[in-house]
Backbone bond lengths (Angstrom), bond angles and torsions (degrees), N, CA, C in turn:
res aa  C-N    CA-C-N  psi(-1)  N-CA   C-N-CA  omega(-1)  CA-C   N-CA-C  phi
1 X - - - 1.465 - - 1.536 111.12 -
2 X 1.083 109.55 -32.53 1.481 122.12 -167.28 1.897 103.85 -72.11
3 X 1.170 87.83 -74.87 1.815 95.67 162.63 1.776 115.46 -14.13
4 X 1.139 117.65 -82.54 1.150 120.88 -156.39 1.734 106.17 -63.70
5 X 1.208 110.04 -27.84 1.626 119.39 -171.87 1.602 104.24 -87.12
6 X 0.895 98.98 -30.76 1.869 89.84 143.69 0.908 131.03 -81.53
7 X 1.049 151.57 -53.99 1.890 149.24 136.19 1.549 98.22 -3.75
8 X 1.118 123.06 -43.19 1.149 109.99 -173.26 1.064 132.99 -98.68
9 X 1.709 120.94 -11.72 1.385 137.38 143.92 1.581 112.72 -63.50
10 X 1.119 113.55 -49.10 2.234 105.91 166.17 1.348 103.63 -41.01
11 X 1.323 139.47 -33.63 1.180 131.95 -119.02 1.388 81.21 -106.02
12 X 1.406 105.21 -66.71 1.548 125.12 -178.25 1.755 101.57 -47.05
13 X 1.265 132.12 -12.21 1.406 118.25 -165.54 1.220 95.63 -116.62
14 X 1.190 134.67 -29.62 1.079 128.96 152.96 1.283 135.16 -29.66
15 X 2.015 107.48 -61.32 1.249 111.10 -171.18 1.630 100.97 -74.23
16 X 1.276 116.40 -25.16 1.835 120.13 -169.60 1.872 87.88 -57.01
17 X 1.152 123.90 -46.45 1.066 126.94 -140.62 1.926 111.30 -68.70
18 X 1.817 83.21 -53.00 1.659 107.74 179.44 1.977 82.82 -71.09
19 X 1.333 148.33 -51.21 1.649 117.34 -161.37 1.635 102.43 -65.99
20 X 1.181 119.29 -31.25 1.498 124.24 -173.72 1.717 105.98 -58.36
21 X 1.590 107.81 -38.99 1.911 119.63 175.02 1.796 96.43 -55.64
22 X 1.355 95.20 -65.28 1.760 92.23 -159.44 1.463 90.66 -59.25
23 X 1.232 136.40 -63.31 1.496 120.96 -153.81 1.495 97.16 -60.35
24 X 1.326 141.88 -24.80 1.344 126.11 -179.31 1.453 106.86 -71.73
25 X 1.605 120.44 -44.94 1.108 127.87 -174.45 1.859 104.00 -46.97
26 X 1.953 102.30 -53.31 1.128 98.31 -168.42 1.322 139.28 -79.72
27 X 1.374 84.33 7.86 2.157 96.50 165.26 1.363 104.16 -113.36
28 X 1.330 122.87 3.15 1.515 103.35 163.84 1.889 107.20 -79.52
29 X 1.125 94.73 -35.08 1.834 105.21 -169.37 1.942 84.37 -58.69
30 X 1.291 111.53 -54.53 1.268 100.04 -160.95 1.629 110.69 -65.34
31 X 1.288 114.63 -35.47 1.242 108.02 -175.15 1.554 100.60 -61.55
32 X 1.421 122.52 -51.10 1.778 108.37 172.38 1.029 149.86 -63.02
33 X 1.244 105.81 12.01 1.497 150.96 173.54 1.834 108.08 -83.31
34 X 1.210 82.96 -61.79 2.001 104.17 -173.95 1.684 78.53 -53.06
35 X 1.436 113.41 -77.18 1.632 117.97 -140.43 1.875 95.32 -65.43
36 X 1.253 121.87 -30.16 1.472 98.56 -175.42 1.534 109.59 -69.38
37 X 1.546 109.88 -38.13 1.318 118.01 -174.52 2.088 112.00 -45.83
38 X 1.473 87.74 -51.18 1.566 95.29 166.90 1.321 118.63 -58.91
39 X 1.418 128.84 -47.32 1.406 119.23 167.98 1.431 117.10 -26.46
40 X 1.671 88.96 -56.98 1.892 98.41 -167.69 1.267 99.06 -76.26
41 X 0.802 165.43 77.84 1.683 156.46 -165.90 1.790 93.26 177.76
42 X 1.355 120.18 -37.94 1.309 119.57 -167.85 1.466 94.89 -102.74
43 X 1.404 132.19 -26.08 1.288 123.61 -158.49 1.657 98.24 -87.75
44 X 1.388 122.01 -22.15 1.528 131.63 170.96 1.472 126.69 -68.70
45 X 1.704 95.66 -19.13 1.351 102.65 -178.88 1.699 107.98 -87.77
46 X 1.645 113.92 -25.26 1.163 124.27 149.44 1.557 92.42 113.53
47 X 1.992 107.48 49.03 1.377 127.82 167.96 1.102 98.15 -88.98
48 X 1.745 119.46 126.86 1.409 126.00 149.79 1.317 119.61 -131.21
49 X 1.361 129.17 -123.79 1.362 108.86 -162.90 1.709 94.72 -113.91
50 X 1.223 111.89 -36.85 1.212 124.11 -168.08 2.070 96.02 -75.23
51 X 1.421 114.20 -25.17 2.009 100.11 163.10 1.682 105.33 -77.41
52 X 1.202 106.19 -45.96 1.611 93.35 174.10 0.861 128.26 -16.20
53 X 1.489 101.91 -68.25 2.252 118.36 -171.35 1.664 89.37 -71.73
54 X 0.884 133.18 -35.75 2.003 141.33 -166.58 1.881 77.24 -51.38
55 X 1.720 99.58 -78.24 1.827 103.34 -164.64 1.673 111.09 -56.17
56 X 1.057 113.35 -32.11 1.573 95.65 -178.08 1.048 126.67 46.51
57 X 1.227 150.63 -140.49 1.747 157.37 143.88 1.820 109.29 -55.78
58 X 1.509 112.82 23.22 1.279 103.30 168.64 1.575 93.73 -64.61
59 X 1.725 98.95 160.41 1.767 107.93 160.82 1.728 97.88 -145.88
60 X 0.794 108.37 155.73 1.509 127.08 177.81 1.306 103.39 -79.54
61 X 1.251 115.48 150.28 1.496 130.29 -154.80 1.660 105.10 -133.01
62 X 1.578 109.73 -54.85 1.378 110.28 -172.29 1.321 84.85 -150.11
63 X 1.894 90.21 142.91 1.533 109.29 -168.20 1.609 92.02 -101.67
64 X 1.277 122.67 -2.77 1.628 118.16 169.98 1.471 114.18 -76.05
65 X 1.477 108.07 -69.67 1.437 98.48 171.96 1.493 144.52 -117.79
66 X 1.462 92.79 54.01 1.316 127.37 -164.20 1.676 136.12 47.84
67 X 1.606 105.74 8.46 1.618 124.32 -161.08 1.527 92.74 -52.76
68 X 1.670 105.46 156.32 1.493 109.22 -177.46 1.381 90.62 -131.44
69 X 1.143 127.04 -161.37 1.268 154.86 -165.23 1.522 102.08 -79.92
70 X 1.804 118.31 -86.95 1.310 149.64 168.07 1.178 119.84 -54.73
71 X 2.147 120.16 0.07 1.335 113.62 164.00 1.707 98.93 97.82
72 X 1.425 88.30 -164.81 1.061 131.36 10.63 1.620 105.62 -104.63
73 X 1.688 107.10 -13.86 1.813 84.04 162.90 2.095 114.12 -84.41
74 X 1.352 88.88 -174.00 1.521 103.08 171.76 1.397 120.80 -123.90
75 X 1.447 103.29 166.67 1.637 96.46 177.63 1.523 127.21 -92.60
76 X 1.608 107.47 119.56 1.258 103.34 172.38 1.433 100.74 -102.62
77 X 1.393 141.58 26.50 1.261 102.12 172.99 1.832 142.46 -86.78
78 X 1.329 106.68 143.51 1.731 113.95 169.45 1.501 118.73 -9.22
79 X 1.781 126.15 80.46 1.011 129.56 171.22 1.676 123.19 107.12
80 X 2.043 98.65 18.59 1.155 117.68 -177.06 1.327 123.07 81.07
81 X 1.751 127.18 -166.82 1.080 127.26 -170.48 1.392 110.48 -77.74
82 X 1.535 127.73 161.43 1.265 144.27 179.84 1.303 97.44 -96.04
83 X 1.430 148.94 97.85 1.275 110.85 157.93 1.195 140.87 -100.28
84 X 1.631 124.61 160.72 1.235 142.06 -156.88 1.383 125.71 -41.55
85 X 1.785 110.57 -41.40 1.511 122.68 -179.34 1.001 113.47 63.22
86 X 1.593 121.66 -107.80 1.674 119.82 -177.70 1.452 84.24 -101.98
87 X 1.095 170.77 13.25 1.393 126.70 -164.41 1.591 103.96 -115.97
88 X 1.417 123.72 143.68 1.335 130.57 -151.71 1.487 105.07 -82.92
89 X 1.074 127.56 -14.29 1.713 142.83 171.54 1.726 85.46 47.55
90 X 1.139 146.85 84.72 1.432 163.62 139.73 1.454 104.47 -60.82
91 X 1.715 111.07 -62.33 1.780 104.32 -164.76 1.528 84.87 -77.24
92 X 1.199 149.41 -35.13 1.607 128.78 176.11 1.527 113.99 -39.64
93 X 1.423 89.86 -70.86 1.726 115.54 -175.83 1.508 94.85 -40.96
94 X 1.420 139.20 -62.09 1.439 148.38 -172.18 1.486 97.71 -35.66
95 X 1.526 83.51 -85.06 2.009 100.10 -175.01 1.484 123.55 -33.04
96 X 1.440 97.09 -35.56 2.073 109.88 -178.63 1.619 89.35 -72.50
97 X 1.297 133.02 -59.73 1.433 128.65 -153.86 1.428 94.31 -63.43
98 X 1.606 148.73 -69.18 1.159 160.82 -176.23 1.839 111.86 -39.73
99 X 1.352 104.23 -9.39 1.601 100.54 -160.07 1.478 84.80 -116.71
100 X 1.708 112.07 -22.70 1.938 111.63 -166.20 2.024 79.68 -76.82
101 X 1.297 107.21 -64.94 1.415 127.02 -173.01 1.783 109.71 -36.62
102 X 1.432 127.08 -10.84 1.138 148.24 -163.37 1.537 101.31 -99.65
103 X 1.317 87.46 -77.67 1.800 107.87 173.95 1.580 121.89 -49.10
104 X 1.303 109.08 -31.41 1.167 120.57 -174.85 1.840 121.35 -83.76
105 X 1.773 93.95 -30.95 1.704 111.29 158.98 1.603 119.80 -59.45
106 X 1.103 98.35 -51.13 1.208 97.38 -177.33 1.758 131.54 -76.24
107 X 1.682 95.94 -26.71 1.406 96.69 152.24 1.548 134.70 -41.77
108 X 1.577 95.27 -55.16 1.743 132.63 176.37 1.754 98.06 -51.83
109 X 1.567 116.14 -23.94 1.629 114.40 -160.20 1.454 100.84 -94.89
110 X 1.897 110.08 -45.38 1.353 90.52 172.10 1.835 124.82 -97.00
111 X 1.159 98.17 -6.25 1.825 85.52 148.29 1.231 118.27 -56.72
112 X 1.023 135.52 -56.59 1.834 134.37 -148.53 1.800 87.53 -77.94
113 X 1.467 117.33 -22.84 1.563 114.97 -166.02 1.991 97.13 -88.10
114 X 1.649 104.29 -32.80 1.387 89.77 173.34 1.425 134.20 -80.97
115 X 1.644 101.23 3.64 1.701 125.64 -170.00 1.801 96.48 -97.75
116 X 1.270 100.13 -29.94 1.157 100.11 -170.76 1.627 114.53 -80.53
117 X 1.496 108.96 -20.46 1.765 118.80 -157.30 1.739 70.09 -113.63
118 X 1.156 150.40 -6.17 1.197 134.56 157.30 1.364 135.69 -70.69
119 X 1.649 102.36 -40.96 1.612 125.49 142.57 1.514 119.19 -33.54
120 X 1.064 89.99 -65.97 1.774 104.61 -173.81 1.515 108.53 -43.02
121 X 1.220 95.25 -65.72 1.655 120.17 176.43 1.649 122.45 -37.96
122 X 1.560 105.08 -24.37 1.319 114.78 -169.25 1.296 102.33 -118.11
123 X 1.618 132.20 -16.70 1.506 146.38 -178.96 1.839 74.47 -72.96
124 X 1.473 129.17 -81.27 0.917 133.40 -146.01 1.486 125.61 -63.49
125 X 1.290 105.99 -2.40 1.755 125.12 178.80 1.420 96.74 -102.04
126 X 1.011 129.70 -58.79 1.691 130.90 -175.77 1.833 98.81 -57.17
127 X 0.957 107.46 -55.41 1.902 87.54 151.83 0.823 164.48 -82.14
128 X 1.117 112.05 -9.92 2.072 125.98 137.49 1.682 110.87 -53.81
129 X 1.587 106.30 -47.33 1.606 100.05 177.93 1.890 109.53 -55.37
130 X 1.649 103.77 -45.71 1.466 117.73 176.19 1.445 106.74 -33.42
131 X 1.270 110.63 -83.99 1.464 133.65 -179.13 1.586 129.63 -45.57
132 X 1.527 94.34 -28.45 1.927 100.97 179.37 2.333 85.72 -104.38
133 X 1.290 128.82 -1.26 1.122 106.40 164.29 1.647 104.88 -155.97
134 X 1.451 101.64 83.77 1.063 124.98 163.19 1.803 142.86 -21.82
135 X 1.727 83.01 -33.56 1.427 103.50 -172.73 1.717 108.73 -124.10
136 X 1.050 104.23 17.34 1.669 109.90 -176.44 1.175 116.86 -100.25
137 X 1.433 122.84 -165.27 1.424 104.60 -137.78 1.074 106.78 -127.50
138 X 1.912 119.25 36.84 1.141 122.79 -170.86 1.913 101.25 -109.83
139 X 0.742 132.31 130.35 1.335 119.62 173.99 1.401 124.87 -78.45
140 X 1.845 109.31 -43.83 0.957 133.10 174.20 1.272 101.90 61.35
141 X 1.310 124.01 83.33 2.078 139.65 -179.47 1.765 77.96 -129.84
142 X 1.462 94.42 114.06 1.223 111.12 -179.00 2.170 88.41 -88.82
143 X 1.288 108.61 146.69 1.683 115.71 173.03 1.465 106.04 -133.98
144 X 1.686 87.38 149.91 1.737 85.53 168.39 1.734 94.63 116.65
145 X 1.375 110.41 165.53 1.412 101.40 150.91 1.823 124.52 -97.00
146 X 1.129 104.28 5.01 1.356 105.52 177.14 1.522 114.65 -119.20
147 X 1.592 113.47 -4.01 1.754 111.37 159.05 1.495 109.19 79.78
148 X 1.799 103.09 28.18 1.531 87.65 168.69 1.307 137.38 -93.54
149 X 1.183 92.27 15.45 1.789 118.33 178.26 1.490 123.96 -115.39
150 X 1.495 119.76 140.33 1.243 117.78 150.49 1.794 126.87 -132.08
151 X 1.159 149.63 159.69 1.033 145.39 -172.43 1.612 121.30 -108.67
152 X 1.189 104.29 112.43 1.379 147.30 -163.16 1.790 105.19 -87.00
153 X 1.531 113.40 93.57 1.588 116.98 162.69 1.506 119.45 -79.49
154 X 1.381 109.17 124.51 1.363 98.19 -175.21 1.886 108.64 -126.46
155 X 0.779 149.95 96.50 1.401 146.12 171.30 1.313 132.56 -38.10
156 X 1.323 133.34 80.55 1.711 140.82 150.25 1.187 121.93 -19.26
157 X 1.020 129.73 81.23 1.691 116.93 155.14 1.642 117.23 -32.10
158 X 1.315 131.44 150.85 1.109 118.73 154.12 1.861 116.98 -49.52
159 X 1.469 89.85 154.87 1.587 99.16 179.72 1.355 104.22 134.01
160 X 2.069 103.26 -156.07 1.202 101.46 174.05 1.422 109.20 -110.77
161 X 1.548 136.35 155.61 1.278 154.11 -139.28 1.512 116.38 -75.17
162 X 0.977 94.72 -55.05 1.327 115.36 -178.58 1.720 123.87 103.57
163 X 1.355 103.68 7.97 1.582 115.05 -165.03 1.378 115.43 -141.03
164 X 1.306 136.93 143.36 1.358 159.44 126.01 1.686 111.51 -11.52
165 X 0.988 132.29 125.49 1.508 125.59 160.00 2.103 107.47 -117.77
166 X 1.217 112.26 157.34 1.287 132.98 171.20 1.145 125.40 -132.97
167 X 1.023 126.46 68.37 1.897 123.17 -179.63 1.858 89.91 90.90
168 X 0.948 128.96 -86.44 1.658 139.19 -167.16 1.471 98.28 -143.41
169 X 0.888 122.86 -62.61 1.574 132.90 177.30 1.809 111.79 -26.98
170 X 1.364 132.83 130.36 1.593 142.56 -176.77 1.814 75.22 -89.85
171 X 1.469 109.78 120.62 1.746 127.64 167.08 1.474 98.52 -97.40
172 X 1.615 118.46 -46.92 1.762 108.84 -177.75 1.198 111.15 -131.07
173 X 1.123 130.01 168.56 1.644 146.96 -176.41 1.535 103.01 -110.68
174 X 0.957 149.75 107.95 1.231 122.14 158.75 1.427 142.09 -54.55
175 X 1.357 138.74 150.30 1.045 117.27 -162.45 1.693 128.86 -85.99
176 X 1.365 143.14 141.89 1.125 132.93 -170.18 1.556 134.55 -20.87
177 X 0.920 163.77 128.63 1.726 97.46 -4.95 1.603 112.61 -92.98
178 X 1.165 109.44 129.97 1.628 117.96 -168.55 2.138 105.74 -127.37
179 X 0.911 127.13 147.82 1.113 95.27 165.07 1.171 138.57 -92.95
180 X 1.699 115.97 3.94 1.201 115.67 173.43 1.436 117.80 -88.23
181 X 1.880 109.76 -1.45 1.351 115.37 -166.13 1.465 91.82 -86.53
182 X 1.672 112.20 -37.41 1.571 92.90 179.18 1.251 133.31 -76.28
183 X 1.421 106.85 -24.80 1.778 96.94 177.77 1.565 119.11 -103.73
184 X 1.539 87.62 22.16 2.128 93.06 131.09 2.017 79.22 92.61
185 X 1.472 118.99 36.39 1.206 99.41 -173.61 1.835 91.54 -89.58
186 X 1.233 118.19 158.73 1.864 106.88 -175.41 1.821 99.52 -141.35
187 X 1.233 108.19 147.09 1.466 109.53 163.58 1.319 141.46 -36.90
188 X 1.324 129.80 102.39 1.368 123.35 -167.67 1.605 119.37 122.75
189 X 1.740 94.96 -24.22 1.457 93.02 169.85 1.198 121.58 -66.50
190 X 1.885 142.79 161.71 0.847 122.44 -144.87 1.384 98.69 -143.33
191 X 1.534 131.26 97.70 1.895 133.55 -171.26 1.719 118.01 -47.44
192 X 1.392 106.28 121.65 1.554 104.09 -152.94 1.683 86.52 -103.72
193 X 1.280 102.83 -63.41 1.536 122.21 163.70 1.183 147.01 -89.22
194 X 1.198 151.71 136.77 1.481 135.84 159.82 1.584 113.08 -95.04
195 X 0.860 152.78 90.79 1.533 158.98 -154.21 1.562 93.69 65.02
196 X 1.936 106.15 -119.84 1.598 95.35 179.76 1.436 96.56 -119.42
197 X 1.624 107.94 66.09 1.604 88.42 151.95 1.627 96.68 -154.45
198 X 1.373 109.13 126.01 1.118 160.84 156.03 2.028 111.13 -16.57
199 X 1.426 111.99 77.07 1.310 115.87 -152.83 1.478 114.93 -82.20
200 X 1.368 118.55 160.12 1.482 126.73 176.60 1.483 103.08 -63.85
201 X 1.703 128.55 -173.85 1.092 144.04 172.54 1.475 89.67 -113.48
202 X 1.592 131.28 68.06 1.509 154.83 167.20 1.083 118.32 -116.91
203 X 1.187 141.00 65.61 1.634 138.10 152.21 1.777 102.48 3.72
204 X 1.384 99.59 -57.46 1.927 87.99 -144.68 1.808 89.88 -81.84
205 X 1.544 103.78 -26.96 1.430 106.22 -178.72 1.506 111.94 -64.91
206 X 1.151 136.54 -54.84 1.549 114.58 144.20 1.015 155.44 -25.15
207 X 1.493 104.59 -46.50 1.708 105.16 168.08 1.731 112.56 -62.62
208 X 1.885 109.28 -47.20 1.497 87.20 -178.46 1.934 115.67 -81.78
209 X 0.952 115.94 0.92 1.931 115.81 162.60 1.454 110.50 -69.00
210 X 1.707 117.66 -28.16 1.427 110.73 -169.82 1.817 106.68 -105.84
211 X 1.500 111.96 14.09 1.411 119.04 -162.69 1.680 90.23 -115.89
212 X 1.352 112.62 -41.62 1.339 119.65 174.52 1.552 115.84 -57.26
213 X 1.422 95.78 -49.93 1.888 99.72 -175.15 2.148 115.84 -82.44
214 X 1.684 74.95 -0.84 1.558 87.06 160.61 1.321 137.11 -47.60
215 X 1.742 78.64 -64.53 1.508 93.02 -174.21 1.535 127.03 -99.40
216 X 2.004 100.20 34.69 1.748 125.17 143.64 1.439 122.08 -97.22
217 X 1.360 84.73 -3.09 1.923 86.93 -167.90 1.244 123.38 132.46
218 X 1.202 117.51 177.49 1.390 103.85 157.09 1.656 134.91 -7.93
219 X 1.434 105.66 160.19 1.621 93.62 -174.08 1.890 81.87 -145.24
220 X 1.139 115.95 148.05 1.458 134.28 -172.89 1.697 93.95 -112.69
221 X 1.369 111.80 121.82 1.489 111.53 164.94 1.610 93.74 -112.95
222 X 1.845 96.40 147.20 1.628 112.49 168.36 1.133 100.14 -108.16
223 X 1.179 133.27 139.71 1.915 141.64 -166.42 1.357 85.01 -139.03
224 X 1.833 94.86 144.49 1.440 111.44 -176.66 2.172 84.21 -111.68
225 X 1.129 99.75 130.85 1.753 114.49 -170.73 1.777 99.76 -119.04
226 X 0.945 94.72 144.18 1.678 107.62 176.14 1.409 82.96 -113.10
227 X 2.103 105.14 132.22 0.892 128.62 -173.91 1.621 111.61 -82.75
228 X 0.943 107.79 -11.10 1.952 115.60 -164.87 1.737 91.52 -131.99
229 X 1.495 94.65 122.98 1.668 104.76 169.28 1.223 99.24 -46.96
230 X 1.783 114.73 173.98 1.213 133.48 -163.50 1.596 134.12 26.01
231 X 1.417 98.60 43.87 1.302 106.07 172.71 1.898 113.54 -113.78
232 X 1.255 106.89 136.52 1.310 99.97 -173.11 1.635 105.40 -117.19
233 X 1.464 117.79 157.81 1.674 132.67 165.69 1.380 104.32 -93.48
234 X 1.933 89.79 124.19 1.444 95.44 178.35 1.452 123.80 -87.20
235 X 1.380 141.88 124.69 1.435 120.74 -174.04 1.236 121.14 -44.71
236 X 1.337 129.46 -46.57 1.310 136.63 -154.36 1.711 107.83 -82.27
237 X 1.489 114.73 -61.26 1.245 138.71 -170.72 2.183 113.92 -78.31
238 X 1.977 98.04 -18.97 1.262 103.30 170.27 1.447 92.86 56.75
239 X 0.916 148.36 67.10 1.966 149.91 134.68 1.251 115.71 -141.65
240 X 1.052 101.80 141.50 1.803 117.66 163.18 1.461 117.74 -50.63
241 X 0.682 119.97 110.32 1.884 112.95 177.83 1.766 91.56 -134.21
242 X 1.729 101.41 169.60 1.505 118.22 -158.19 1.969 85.18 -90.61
243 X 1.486 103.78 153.65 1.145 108.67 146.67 1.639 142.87 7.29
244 X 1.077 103.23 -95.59 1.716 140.03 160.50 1.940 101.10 -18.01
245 X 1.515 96.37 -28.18 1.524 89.16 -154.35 1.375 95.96 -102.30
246 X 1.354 135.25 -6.63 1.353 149.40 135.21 1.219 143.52 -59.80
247 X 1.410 131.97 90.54 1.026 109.03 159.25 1.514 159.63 -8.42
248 X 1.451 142.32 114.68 1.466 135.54 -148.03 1.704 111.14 -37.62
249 X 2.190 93.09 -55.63 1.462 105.22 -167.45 1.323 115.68 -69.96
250 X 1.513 134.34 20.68 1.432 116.35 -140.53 1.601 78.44 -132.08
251 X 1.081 109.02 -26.75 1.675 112.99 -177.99 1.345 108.29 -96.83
252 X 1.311 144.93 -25.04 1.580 167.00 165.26 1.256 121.07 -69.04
253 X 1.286 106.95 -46.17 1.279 106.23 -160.05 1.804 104.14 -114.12
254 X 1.532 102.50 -44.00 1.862 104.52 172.92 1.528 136.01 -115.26
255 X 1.874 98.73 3.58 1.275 115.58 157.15 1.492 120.90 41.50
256 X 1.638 117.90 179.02 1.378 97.71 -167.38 1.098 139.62 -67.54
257 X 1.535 157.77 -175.96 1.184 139.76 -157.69 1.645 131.09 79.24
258 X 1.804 102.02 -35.26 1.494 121.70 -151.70 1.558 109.75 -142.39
259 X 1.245 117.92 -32.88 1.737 131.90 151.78 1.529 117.14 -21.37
260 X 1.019 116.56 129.08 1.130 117.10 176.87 1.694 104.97 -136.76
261 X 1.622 108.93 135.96 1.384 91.11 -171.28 1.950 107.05 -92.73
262 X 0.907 101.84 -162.81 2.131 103.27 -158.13 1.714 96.10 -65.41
263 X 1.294 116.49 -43.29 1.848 125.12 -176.52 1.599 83.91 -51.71
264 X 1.451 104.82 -95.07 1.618 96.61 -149.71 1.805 115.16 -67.65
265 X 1.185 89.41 11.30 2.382 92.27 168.66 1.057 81.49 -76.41
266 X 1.347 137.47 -44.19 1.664 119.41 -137.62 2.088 95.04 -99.25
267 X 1.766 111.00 -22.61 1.497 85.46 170.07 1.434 101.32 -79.12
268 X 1.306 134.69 -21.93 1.375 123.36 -155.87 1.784 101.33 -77.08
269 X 1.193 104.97 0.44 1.821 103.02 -177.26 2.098 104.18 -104.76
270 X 1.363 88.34 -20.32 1.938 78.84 173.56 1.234 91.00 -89.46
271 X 1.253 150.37 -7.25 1.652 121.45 -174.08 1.883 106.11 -91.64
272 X 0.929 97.71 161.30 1.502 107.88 -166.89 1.689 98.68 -139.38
């Protein structure tokens, strides 16, 4: 008697066991059901990855006239904010990120247009200087694809220089009377040439190319010049780039020669 009434309690625990599988099974299917459905529900509203980071810690404010947190309008409506309660305000949150993401292009459009009419502005003075002095000592060879450079001949008397070097880069000026202080040589400019040949990023290899052409005379330096204040030469990458694209300490603390702008700091920290 005993026998079989156990057989028949296995039996029973068994089947409890396998309905407990499917019903687990069958709210997982459903729950992946729910979450794709939501995918598609957000991907229509025209959520991707790049509005995500846009919304951030936006939150919806008023479900009347859609105000969010981060703007970029606010709420004026008749009797204050509406608020949200349960409802997830997503196409709000969307619409606010797309309108910040809007505002924020076009900022980006007329900067690059006032960098650009700033260019212009400075292409177009280095050729009036060109043109009213024909024989001077500006060359003006704009480099780069964005022309923030031009190259600057300057003439050495025999003697001593008056300047600091770093890799190619002028690190100091000396102070008055120097001769590089007088003929306007300044920190940051960057030695392209020594007469006409075309120099390494060698400190010591410079000094003996400019010690040699010494003792013919004069020595002609070609300087690569950033046409627009606050532009710096990066050691690594060799271009002029603005400020902004440097780090505080890199311009403060290791200046030209040794600067590195934020791109190549950040490869020079994965290499090992």
């Amino acid at each position: 008697f005993l026998q079989p009434l156990s057989g028949l309690v296995s039996s029973s625990l068994a089947m409890s066991r396998a309905a407990a599988a499917q019903a687990a099974k069958a709210d997982q299917k459903a729950a992946i059901a729910q979450k794709n459905a939501e995918k598609e529900r957000l991907a229509a509203m025209g959520y991707n990855k790049t509005i995500k980071q846009a919304i951030g810690t936006d939150v919806l404010l008023c479900t009347q006239c859609g105000a969010t947190a981060l703007g970029p309008g606010k709420c004026e409506c008749p009797g204050g904010v509406r608020r949200p309660g349960d409802y997830d305000g997503m196409a709000e949150l969307i619409a606010a990120a797309k309108a910040r993401m809007a505002i924020k292009s076009a900022e980006d459009r007329q900067a690059s247009q006032a960098k650009q009419a700033g260019l212009h502005a400075a292409r177009s003075k280095a050729k009036e200087e060109r043109e009213l002095n024909p024989h001077g000592d500006l060359e003006a060879e704009f480099q780069g694809d964005d022309g923030v450079e031009c190259r600057q001949v300057v003439e050495f008397p025999v003697g001593k220089l008056g300047m600091d070097i770093e890799k190619t880069a002028i690190s100091k000026v000396s102070d008055a009377p120097s001769t590089a202080g007088e003929l306007g040589v300044q920190v940051g400019w960057v030695i392209y040439k020594v007469n006409d040949t075309v120099v390494e990023p060698n400190k010591q290899a410079i000094i003996k190319a400019v010690s040699s052409s010494m003792k013919l005379g004069p020595v002609r330096f070609t300087f690569r010049v950033p046409i627009i204040d606050g532009y710096h030469c990066c050691a690594t990458c060799d271009q002029f780039k603005e400020a902004a694209e440097f780090e505080e300490g890199e311009l403060e603390d290791k200046g030209p020669g040794k600067q590195l702008c934020t791109g190549c700091a950040e490869v020079a920290d994965m290499e090992f």
